[in-house]
C-alpha positions as CSV (number, residue, x, y, z in Angstrom):
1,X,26.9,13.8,23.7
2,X,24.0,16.1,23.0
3,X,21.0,14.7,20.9
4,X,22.2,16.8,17.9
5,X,25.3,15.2,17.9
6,X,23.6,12.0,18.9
7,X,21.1,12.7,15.8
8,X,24.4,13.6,13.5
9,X,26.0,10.3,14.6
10,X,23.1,8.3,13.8
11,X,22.4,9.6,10.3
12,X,25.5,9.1,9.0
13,X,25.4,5.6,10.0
14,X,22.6,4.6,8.3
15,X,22.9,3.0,4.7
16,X,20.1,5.0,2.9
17,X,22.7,8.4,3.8
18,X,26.2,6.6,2.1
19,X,27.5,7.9,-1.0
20,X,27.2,5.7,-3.9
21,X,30.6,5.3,-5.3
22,X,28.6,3.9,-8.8
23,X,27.3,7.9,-9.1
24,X,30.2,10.3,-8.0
25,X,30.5,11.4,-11.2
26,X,26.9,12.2,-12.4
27,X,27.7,16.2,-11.6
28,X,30.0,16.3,-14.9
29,X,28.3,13.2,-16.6
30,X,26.4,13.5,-19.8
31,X,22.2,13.4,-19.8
32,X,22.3,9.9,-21.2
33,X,24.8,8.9,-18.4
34,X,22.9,10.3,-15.7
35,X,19.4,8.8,-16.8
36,X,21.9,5.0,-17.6
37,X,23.5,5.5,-13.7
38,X,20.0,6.1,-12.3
39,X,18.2,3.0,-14.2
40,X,21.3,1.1,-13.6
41,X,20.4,1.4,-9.9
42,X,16.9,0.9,-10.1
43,X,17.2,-2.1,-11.2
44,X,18.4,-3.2,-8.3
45,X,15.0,-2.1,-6.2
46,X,12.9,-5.1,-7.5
47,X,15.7,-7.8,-6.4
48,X,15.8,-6.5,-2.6
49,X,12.0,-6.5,-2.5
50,X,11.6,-9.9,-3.9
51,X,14.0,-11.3,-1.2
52,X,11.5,-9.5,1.5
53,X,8.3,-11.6,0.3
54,X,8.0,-13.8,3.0
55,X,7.6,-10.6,4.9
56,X,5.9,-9.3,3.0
57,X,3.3,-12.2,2.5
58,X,3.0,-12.4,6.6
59,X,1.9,-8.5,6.5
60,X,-0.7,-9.7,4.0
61,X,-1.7,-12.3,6.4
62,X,-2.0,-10.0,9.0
63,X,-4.0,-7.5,6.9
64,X,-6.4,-10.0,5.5
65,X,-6.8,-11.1,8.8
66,X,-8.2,-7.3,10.2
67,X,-10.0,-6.8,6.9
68,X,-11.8,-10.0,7.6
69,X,-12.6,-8.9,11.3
70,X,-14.1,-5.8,10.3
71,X,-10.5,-3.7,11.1
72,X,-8.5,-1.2,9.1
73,X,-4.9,-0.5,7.7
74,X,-3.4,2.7,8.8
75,X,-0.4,3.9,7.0
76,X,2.1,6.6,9.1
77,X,4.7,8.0,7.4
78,X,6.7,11.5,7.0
79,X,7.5,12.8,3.3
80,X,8.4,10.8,0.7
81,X,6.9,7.3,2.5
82,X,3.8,9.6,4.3
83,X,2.8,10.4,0.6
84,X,3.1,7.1,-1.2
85,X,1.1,5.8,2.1
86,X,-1.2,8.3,1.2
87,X,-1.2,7.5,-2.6
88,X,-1.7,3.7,-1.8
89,X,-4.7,4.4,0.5
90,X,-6.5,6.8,-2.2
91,X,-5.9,4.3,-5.1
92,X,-7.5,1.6,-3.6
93,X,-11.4,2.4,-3.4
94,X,-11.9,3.1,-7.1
95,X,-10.1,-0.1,-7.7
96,X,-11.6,-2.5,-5.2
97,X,-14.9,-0.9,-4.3
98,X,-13.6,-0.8,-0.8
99,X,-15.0,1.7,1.8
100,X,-12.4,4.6,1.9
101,X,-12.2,4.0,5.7
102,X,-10.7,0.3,5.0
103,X,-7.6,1.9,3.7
104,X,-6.3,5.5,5.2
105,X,-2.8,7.4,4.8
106,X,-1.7,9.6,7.7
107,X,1.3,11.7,7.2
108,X,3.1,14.2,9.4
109,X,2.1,17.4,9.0
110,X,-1.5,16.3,7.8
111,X,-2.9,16.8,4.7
112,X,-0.8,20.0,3.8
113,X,2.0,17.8,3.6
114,X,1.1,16.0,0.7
115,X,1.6,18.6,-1.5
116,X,3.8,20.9,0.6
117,X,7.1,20.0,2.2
118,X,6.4,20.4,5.9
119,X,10.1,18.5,7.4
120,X,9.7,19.3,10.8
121,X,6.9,17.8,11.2
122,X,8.0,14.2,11.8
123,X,10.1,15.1,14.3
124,X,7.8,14.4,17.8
125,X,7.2,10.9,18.6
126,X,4.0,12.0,20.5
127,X,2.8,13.5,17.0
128,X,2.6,10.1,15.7
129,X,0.9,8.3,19.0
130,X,-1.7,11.4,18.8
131,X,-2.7,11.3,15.2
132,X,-3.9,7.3,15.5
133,X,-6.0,8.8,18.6
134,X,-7.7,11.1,16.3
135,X,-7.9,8.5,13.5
136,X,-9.7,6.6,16.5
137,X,-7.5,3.8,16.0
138,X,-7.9,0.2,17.8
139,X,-6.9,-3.1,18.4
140,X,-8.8,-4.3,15.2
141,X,-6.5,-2.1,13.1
142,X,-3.2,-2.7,11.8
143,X,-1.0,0.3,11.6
144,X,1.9,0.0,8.9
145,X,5.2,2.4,9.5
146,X,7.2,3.7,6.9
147,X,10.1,5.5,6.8
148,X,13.2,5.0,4.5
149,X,15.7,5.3,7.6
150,X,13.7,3.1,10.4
151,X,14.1,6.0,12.8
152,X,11.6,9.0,12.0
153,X,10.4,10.2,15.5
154,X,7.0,10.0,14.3
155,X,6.6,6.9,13.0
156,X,8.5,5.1,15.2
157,X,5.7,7.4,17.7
158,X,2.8,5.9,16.0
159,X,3.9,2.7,15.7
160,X,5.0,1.9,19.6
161,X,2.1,3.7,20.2
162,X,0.0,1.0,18.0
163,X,1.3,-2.0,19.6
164,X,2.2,-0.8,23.5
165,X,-1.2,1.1,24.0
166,X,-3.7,0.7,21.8
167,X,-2.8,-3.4,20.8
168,X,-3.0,-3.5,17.5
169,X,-1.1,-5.2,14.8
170,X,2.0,-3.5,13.8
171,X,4.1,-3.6,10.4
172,X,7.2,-1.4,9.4
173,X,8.7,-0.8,5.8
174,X,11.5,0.4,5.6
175,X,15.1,0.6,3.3
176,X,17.5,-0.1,5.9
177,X,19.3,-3.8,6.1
178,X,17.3,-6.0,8.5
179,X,19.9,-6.4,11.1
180,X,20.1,-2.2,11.7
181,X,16.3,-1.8,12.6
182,X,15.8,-1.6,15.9
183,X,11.5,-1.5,16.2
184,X,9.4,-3.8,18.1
185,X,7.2,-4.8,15.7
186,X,5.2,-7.8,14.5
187,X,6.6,-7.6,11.2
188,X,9.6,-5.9,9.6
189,X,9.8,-5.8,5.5
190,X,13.6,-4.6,4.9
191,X,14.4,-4.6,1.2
192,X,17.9,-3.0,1.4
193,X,18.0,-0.8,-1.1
194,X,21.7,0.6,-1.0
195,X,22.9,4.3,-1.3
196,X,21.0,6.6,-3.3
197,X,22.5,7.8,-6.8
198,X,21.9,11.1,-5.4
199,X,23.2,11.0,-1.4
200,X,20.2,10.8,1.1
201,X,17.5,11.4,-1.8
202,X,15.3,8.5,-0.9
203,X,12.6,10.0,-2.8
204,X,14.5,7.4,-5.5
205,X,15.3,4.0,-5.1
206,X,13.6,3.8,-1.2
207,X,10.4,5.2,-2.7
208,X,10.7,3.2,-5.4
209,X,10.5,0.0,-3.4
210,X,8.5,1.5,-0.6
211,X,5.9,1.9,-3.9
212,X,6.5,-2.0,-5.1
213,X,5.7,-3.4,-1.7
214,X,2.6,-1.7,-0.6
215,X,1.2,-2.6,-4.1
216,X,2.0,-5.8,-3.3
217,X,0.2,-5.6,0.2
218,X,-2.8,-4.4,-0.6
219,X,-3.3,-5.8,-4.0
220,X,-2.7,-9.0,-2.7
221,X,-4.7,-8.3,0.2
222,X,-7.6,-7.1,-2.0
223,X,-7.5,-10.6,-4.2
224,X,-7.8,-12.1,-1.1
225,X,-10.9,-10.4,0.2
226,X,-12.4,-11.5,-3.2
227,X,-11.9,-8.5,-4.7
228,X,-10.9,-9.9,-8.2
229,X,-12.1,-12.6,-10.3
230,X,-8.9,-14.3,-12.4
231,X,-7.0,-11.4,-12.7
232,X,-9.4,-8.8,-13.5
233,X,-10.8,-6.1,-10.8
234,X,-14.6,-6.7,-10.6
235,X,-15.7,-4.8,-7.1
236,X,-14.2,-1.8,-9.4
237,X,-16.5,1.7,-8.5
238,X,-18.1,2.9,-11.9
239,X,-17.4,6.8,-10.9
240,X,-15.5,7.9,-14.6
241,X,-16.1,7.1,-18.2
242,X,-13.0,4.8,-18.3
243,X,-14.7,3.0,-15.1
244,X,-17.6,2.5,-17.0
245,X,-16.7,1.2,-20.1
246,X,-13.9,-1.4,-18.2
247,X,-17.1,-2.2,-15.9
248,X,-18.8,-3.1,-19.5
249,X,-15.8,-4.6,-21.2
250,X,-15.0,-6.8,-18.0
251,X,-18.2,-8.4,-18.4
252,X,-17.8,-9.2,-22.0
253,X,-14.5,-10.9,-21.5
254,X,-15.9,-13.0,-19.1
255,X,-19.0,-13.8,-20.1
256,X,-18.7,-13.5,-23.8
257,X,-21.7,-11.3,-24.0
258,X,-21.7,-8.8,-26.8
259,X,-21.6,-5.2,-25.6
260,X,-25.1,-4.4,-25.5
261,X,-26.0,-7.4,-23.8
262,X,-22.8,-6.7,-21.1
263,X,-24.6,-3.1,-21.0
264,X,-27.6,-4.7,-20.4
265,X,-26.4,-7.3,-17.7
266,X,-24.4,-4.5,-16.1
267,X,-27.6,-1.8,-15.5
268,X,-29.8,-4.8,-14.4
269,X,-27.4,-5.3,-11.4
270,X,-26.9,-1.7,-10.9
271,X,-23.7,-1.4,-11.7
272,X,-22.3,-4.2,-9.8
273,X,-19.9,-6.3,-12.3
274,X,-19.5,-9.1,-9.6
275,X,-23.5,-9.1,-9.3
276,X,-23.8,-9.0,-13.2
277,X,-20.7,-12.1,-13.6
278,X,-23.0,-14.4,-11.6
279,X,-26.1,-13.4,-13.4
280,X,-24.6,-14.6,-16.5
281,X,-22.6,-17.6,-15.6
282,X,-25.0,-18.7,-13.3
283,X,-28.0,-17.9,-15.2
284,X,-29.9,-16.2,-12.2
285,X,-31.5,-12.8,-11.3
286,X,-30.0,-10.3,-9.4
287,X,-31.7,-10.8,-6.5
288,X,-30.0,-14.3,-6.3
289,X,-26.7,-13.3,-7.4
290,X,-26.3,-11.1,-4.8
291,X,-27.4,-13.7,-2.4
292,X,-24.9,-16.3,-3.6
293,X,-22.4,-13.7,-3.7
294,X,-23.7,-12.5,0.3
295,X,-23.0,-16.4,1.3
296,X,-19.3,-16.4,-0.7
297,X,-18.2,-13.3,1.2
298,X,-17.8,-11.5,-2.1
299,X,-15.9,-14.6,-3.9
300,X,-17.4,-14.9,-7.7
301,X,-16.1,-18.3,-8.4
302,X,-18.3,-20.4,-5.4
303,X,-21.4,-17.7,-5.8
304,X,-21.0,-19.1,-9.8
305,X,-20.8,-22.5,-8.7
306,X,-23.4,-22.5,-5.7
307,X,-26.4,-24.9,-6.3
């Protein structure tokens, strides 16, 4: 068999390329119908991913672990999953204050790709090995595959490439039932999505949960690093006018300061809300609410409490 028909054979196999029998009609269905068939299925992304959290909280672990040890998350995808990789990694300085290192997106095709289309690109496994060499990837790291079907060439590259070569932690997302993957990886998160309401678009439901779980990671991830006090974002980078004025307001809501005084708290620990919470609570300077916060790792609630 040649590898195009092997390819063929493959794909057709695989449950993110089945026709939905729930959407074979959407071509002479009404607007309303259309948008009722599509949110009928998406409702059915959030169920598969819930039954993948013990996976998904072992990735966490994982991650915390690196993060901990001074190491990085790599995402490696192709299209749909390279961008929302991509997306994830961007989002997460502004919200966290992290380094922009901590968290990186690599897609085939590079950086072109995330706005451009470039398919052929995922198609060498070596691609994927090569673009963690350049990224100067290592055994602190943890590198997370995605891809919808399991199988893009270079992910599956990167990702053997990650864990064979280089040692470092490995994780795959992907939309395929758990018992069709076939990578050797350390952890596996497999919410089975089903067949797409349009056949093989897995910009839809797979990116859908793709999106849902590496929220989940690196939020959760994040809290864990002490990245948020009760369930507001206080390591949060002050770099628009909305930033600001949350930066203010997150003050006042926990401290109960007025908003001069938050203003006033927030400026006298340049900018740092974490820095400015202790002041308050704790009734110190800044030079000693940095301190506590130095000997917390970054947790608020023992730098508050810290005699």
């Amino acid at each position: 068999m040649s590898d195009r028909s092997a390819l063929f054979e493959q794909l057709q196999r695989l449950a993110t390329e089945q026709r939905n029998p729930l959407s074979s009609h959407i071509d002479t269905a009404s607007i309303r119908e259309i948008l009722r068939v599509i949110n009928i299925e998406d409702h059915r992304v959030p169920i598969a991913v819930r039954q993948e959290i013990p996976h998904i909280a072992e990735a966490v672990e994982i991650v915390v672990d690196a993060f901990q040890k001074g190491g990085r998350l790599f995402y490696v995808g192709a299209g749909t999953s390279g961008r929302l990789g991509v997306v994830d990694a961007s989002e997460i300085p502004p919200t966290f204050g992290s380094d922009p290192s901590q968290v990186q997106g690599i897609i085939a095709g590079g950086r072109i790709a995330v706005f451009e289309s470039q398919e052929g690109a995922e198609d060498v496994e070596a691609d994927g090995a090569a673009a963690l060499d350049e990224h100067d990837v290592t055994s602190n790291d943890v590198v997370c595959g995605i891809a919808s079907s399991g199988r893009t060439p270079y992910v599956v590259g990167a990702v053997n490439h990650a864990k064979t070569t280089i040692g470092a932690r490995t994780l795959f997302l992907t939309t395929i039932p758990r018992a069709d993957f076939a990578v050797d990886v350390d952890v596996a998160i497999c919410p089975p999505v089903g067949p797409e309401v349009v056949m093989g678009s897995t910009r839809m439901k797979s990116g859908t949960a793709q999106k849902l779980v590496l929220n989940m990671i690196t939020t959760a991830a994040m809290i864990r690093m002490g990245k948020v006090y009760e369930n507001m974002m206080v390591d949060l980078q002050r770099t628009s006018e909305k930033l600001v004025e949350r930066a203010h307001r997150t003050v006042m809501m926990v401290t109960g300061l007025d908003y001069e005084d938050a203003v006033a708290a927030v400026d006298a620990a340049d900018g740092h809300v974490k820095t400015a919470i202790v002041m308050v609570l704790a009734d110190v300077d800044a030079e000693e609410a940095r301190r506590r916060l130095s000997e917390s790792d970054g947790f608020v609630r023992p730098a508050i409490q810290s005699a």
